[in-house]
C-alpha positions in Angstrom: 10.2 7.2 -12.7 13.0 6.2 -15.2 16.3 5.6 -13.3 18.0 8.8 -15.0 16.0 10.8 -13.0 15.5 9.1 -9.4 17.9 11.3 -8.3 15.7 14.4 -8.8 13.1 12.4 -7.0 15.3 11.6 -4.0 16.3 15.2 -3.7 20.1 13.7 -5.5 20.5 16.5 -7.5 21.8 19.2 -4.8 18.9 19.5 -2.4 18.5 18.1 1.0 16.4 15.0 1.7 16.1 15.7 5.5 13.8 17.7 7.6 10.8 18.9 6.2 10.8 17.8 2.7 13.1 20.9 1.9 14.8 19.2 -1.6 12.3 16.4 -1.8 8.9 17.0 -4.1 6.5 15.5 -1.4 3.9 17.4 -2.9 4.7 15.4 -7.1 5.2 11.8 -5.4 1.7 11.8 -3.8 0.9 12.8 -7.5 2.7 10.4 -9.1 0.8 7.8 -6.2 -2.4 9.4 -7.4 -1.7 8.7 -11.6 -0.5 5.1 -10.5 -4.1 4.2 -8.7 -5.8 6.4 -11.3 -4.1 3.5 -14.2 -5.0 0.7 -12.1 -8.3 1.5 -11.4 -9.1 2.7 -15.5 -7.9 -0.8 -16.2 -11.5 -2.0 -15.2 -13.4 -0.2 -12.4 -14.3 -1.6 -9.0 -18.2 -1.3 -9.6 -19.6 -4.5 -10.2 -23.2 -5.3 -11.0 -26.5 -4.3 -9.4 -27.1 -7.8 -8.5 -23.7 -8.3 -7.4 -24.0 -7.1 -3.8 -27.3 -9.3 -3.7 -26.0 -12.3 -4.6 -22.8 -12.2 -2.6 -24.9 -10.9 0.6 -27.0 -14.9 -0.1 -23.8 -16.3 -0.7 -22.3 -15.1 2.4 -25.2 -15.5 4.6 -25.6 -19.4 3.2 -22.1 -19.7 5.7 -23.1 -18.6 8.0 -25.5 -15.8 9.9 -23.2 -12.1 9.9 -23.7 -8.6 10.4 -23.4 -6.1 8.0 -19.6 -4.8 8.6 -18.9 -8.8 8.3 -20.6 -9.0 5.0 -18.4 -5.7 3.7 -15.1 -7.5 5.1 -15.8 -10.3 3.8 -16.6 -9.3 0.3 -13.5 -7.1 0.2 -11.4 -10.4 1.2 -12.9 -12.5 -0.8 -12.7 -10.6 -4.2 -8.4 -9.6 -3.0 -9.4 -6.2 -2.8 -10.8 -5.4 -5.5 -13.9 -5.1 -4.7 -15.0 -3.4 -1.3 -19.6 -2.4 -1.7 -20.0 0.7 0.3 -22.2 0.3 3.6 -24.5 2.7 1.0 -24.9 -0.3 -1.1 -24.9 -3.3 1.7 -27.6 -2.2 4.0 -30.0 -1.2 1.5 -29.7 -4.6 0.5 -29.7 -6.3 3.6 -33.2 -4.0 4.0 -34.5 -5.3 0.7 -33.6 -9.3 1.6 -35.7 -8.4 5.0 -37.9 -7.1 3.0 -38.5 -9.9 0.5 -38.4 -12.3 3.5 -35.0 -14.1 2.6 -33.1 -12.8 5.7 -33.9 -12.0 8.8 -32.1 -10.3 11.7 -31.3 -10.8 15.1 -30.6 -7.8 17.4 -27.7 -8.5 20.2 -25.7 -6.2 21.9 -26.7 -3.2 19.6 -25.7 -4.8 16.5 -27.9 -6.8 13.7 -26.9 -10.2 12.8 -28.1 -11.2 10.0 -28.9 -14.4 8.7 -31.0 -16.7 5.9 -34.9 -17.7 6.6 -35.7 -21.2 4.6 -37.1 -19.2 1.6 -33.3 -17.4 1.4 -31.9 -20.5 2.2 -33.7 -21.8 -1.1 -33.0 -18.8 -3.1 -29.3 -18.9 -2.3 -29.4 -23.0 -3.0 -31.2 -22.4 -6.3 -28.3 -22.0 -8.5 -25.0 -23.9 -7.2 -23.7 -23.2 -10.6 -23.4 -19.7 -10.5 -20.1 -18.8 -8.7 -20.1 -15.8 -6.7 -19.4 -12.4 -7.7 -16.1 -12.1 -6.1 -15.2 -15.2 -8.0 -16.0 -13.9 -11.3 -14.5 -12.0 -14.0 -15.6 -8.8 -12.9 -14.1 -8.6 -10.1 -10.5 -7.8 -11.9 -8.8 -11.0 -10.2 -6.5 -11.0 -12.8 -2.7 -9.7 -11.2 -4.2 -6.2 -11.7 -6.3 -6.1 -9.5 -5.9 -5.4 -5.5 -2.4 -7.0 -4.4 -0.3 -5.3 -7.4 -1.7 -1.4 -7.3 -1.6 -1.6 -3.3 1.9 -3.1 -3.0 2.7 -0.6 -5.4 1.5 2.2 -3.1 2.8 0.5 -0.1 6.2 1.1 -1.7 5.6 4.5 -2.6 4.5 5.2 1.3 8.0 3.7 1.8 10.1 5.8 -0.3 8.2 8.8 0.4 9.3 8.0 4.2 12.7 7.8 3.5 12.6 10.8 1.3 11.5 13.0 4.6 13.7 11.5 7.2 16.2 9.3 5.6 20.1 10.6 5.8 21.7 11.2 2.3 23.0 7.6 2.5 19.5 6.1 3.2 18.0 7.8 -0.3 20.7 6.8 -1.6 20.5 2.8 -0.8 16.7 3.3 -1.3 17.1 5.0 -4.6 20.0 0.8 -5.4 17.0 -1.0 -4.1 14.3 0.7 -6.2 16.7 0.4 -9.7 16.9 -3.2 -8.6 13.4 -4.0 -8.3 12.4 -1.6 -11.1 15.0 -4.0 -13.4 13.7 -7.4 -11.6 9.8 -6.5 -12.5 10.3 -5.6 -16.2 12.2 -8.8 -16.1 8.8 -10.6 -15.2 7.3 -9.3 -17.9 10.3 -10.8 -20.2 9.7 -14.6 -19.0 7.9 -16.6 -21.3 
């Protein structure tokens, strides 16, 4: 969105930016939303390795016991949001760690807590060297990764609020404040 045509956006150029999105392209800003997470994301996809969920299930369980919406949480924390495993990929795992006898779980109040047995315990000791997955490179932890495409669409939820229900002198002080910031983050880029 260059700054010549923001007004177009903002329904500037003759159309109403009130009521029910009569004047205001609802329908090409979620697209525009869409292309902006669809860049971010070819950057360097979220999938990480098949061992990946393995090792950051020992890694996480070495803290302390958890169940497996913990585990998810956590991960997703951990990596900035870059990386959130499916429960499709977590309790398979959590199945195969029972399975191998490295975990065990503990059934309370309908939930399973999981947590290491001494031979997981070893197996998640046996290489301190190796950071976890969320620490890694491949987890995209790089200032493209979680914090920058979701403020992004954070601000696009914003404007696209204004755009529906703002008053013409709303969209137009949203419209200042987005030429400001637009200016002040290529300016980022032009610091040494």
């Amino acid at each position: 969105m260059s700054g010549s045509n923001m007004g177009d956006w903002f329904g500037g150029a003759g159309g109403s930016s009130r009521g029910s999105g009569q004047g205001w392209p609802i329908a090409g800003l979620w697209e525009a939303m869409e292309q902006l997470r669809g860049q971010f994301e070819q950057k360097g996809g979220t999938r990480m390795g098949r061992g990946d969920v393995r090792t950051a299930v020992l890694a996480l369980l070495a803290e302390k016991p958890m169940h497996g919406y913990q585990i998810i949480q956590q991960i997703e924390e951990r990596s900035g949001g870059s990386w959130k495993p499916s429960p499709g990929s977590v309790y398979p795992t959590l199945q195969l760690l029972a399975d191998e006898g490295l975990i065990q779980a503990e059934e309370s109040n309908g939930r399973k807590t999981y947590s290491l047995t001494a031979e997981g315990r070893e197996v998640a000791g046996a290489a301190p060297e190796k950071s976890a997955p969320w620490e890694g490179s491949g987890t995209r932890d790089s200032g493209r990764t979680g914090a920058l495409p979701k403020a992004g669409i954070d601000l696009a939820q914003a404007v696209a609020a204004v755009g529906r229900s703002g008053s013409p002198e709303q969209v137009k002080e949203a419209v200042a404040v987005l030429e400001d910031a637009r200016r002040r983050i290529f300016s980022i880029l032009a610091q040494d």
